[in-house]
C-alpha positions as CSV (number, residue, x, y, z in Angstrom):
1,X,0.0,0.0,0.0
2,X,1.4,3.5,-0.7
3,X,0.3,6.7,1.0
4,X,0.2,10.3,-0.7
5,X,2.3,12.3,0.9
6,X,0.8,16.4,1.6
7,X,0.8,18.1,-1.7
8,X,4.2,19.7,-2.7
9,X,5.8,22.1,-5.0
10,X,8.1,19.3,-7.1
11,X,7.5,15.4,-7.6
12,X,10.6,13.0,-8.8
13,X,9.7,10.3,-10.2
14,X,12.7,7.3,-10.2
15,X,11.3,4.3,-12.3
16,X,13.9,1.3,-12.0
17,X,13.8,-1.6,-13.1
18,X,17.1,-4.3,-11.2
19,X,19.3,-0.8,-10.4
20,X,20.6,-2.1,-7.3
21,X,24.2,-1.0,-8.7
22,X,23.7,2.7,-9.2
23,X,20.3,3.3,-7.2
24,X,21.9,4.6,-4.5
25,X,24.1,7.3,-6.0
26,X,21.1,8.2,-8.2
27,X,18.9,8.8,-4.7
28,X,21.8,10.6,-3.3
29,X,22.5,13.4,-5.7
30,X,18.5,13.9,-5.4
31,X,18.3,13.9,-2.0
32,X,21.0,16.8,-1.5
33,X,19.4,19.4,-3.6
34,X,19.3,22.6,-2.6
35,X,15.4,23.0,-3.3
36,X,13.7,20.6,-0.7
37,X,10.4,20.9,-1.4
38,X,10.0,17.8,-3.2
39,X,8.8,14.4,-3.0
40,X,10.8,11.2,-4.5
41,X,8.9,8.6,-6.0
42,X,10.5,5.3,-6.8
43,X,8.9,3.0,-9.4
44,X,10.3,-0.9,-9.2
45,X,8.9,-2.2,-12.5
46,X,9.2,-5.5,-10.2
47,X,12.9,-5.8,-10.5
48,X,14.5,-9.3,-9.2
49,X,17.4,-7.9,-7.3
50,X,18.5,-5.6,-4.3
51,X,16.4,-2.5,-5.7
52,X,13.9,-3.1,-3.6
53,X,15.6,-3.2,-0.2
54,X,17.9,-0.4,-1.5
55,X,14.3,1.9,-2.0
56,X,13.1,0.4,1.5
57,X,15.7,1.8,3.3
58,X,16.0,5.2,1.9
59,X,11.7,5.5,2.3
60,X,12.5,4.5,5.7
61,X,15.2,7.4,6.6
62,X,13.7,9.8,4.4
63,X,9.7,11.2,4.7
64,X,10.5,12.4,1.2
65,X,11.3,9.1,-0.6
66,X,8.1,6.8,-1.5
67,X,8.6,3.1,-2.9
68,X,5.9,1.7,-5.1
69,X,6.4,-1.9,-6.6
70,X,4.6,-3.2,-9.5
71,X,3.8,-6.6,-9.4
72,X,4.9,-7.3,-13.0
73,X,7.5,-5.4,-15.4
74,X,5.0,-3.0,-16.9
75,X,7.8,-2.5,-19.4
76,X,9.4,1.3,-19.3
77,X,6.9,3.5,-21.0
78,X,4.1,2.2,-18.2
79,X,6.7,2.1,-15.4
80,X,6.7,6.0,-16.2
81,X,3.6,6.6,-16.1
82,X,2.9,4.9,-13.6
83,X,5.4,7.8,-11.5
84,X,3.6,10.4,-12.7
85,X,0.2,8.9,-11.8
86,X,1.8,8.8,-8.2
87,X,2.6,12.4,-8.3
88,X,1.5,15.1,-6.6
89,X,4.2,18.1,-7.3
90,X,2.7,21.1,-9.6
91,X,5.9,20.4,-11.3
92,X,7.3,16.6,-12.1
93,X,10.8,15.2,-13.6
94,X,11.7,11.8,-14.2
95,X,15.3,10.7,-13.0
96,X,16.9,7.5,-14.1
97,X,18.1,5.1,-11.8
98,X,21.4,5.6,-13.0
99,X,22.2,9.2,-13.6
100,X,23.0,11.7,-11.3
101,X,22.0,15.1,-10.7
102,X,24.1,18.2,-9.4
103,X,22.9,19.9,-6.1
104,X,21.3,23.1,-7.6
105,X,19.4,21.3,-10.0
106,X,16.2,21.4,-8.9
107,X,16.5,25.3,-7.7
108,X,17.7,26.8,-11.2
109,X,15.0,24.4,-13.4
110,X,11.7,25.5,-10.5
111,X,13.2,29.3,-10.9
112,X,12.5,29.0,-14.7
113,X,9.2,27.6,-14.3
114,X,8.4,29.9,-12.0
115,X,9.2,33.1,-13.7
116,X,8.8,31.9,-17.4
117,X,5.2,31.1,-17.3
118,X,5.5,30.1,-21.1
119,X,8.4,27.5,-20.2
120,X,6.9,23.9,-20.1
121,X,10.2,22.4,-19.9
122,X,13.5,23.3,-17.9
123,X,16.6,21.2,-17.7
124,X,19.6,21.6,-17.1
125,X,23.4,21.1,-19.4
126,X,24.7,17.6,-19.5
127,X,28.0,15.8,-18.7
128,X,28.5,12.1,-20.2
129,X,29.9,9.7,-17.2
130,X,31.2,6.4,-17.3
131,X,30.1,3.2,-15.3
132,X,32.6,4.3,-12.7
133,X,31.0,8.1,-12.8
134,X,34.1,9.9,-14.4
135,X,33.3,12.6,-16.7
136,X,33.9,11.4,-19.9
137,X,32.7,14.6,-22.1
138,X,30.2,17.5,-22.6
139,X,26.9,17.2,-24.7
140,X,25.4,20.0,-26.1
141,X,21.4,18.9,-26.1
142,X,20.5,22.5,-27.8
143,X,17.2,22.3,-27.0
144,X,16.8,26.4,-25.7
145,X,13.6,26.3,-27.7
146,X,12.1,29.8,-27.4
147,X,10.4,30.5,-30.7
148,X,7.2,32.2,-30.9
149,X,5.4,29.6,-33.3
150,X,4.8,26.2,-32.0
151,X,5.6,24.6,-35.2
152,X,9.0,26.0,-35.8
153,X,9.7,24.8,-31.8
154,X,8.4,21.4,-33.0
155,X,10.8,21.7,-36.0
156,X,13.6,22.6,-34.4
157,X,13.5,20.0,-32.0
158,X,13.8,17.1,-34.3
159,X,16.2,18.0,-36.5
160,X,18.5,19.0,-33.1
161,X,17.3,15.9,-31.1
162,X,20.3,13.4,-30.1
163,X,20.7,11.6,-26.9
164,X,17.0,12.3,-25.3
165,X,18.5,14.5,-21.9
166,X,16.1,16.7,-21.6
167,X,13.3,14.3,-21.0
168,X,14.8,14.7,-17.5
169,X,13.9,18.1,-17.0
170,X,11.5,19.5,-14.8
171,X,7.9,19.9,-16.6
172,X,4.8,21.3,-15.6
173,X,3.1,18.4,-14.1
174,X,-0.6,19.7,-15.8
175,X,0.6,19.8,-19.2
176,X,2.0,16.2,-19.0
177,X,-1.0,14.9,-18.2
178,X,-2.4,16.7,-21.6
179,X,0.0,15.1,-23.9
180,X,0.0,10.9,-24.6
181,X,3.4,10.6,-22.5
182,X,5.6,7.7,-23.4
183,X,3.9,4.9,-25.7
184,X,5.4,1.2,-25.2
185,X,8.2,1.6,-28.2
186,X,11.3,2.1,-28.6
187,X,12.2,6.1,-29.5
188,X,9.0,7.3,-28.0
189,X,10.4,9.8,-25.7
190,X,11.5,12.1,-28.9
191,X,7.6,11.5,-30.2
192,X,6.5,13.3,-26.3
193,X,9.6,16.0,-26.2
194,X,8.5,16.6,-29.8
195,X,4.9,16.8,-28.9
196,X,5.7,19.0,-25.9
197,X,7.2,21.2,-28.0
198,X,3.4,21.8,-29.1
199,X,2.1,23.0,-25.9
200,X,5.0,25.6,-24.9
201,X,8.9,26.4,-24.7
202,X,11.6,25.1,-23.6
203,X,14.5,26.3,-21.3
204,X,17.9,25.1,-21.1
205,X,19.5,25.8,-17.7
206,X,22.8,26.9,-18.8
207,X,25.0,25.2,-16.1
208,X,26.2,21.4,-16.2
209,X,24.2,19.7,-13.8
210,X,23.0,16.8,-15.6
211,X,25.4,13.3,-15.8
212,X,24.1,10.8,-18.1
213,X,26.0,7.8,-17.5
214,X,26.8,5.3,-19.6
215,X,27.6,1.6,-19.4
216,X,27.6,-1.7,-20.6
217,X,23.6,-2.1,-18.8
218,X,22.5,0.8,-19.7
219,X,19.4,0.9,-22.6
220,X,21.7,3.1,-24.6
221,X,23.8,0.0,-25.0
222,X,20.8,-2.5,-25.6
223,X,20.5,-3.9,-29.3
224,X,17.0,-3.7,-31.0
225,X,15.4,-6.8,-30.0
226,X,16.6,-6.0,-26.1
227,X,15.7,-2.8,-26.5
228,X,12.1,-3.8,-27.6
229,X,11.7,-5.7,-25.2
230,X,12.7,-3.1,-22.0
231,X,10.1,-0.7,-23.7
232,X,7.0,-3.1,-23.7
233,X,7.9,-6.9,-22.8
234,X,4.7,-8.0,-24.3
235,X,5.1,-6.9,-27.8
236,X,7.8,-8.8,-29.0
237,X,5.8,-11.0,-31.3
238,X,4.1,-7.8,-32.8
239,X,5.9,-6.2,-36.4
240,X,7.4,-3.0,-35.6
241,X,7.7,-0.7,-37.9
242,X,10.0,1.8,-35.9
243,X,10.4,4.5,-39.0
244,X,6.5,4.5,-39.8
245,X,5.3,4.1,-35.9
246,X,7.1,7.4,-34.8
247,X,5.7,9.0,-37.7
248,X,2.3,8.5,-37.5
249,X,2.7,9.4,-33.5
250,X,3.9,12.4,-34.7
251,X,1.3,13.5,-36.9
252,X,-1.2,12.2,-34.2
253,X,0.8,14.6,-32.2
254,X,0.2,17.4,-34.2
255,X,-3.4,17.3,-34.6
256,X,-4.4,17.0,-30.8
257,X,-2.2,20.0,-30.1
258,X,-3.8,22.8,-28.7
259,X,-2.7,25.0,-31.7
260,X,-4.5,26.9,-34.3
261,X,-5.2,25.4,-38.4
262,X,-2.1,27.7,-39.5
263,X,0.3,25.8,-37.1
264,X,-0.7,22.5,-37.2
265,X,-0.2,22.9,-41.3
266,X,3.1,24.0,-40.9
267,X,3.9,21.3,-38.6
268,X,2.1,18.6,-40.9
269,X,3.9,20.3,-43.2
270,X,7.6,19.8,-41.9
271,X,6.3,15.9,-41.5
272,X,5.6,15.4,-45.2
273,X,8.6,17.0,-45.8
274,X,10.7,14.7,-43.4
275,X,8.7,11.6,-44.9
276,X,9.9,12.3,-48.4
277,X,13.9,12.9,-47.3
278,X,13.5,9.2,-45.9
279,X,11.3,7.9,-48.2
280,X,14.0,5.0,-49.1
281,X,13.8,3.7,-45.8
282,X,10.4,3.7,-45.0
283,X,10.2,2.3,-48.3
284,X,12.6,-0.6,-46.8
285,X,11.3,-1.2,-43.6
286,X,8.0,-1.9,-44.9
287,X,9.3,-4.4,-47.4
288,X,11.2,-5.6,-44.8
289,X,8.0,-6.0,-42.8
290,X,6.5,-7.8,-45.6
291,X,8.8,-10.4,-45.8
292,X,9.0,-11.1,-42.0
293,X,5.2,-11.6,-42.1
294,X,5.0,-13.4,-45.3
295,X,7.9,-15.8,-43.7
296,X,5.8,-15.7,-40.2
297,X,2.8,-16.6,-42.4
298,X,4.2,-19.8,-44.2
299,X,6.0,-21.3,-41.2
């Protein structure tokens, strides 16, 4: 059983899924922040190893820290969700299990929000880490997205887009829950970032206090079939088309978006656009498709 905690300004959510290794640093570098009005949620998409007592122990020393297991691996895109429908914060961020976060994270990202009333989305610079946490370089996310016209901010964000950072940002909680979030395939945090972009700007925090690490566990390091099967662990029988399923999110994106005729053709635009420039392999994953089904067919 989990208990809401009295409404506060920021909810974390942590979803984790057998972190034992790098939970703790990860609950650490959010438990020192310099902003403390903020609740911790961890998510244990019913991991198999010490995750669990490692969450225990920190919701036990910390009125702060909630632990909420599912009973199944909801796969990644649910395990998210499943922190925000936890949530209470006017603002929410996720936080990996694996990443850290600088002290005066928090502070600068709520500042934004709370003087830039048009901001939707604050994060902060990021610094690439290795397993063992040294730095290893700086990544510029360019993401300072603070044109006037949704569809150019929608634009601009995926033709900049590289590693997905600043999907752990802070947001504002209420315009989350407007979007479709995370769906259960692989890639489709750029599809929600992108659809954010929709609803208002985004600010990038200019200091590094971001580490994304990365090692050999890591999703970044999964190949596809892995990597399918962390996002949703019941689809794996299903054809994925990964080329034509993030665009048709995208144009589905585009047309609940609380923007007027003249943006959302500009937008739909851009798509048809972006279709055509990979037309050969949409062209090739559908043939592709084809054959696997024709092969799934006959056997």
């Amino acid at each position: 059983m989990t208990v809401r905690r009295d409404r506060c300004r920021v909810s974390i959510g942590v979803p984790v899924y057998n972190g034992e290794r790098y939970l703790g640093a990860a609950l650490d570098s959010l438990l020192t922040q310099t902003f403390g009005d903020f609740e911790l949620i961890i998510c244990d998409n019913a991991s198999t190893d010490a995750t669990g007592e490692i969450a225990r122990s920190y919701a036990a020393k910390d009125r702060r820290v909630r632990y909420v297991r599912n009973e199944t691996n909801l796969g990644l895109a649910r395990n998210y969700g499943r922190a925000l429908e936890c949530s209470s914060g006017e603002y929410f961020g996720w936080h990996p299990a694996d990443d850290l976060s600088g002290a005066e994270s928090l502070a600068r990202c709520v500042a934004v929000l709370d003087r830039q009333p048009a901001v939707v989305l604050a994060y902060p610079k990021t610094k690439l880490i290795d397993q063992d946490g040294r730095i290893t370089s700086e990544y510029d996310d360019g993401l300072h997205l603070q044109a006037a016209r949704p569809s150019e901010r929608f634009q601009q964000l995926l033709e900049r887009l590289g590693y997905v950072n600043a999907l752990y940002g802070l947001m504002r909680a209420d315009v989350m829950r407007r979007t479709r979030l995370l769906g259960s395939y692989p890639g489709s945090d750029i599809v929600f970032l992108a659809e954010l972009s929709l609803y208002g700007t985004f600010w990038e925090v200019p200091e590094f206090l971001f580490y994304r690490r990365f090692h050999p566990a890591a999703s970044s390091s999964m190949d596809r079939v892995r990597l399918r099967a962390f996002w949703d662990p019941n689809g794996l029988r299903r054809i994925y088309l990964h080329e034509w399923r993030h665009l048709l999110e995208l144009v589905r994106a585009v047309a609940r978006a609380p923007v007027g005729a003249t943006e959302k053709m500009r937008a739909s635009g851009f798509l048809a656009r972006r279709a055509i420039w990979n037309r050969d392999k949409l062209a090739r994953e559908l043939s592709a498709a084809v054959r696997e089904l024709a092969t799934t067919t006959l056997g």
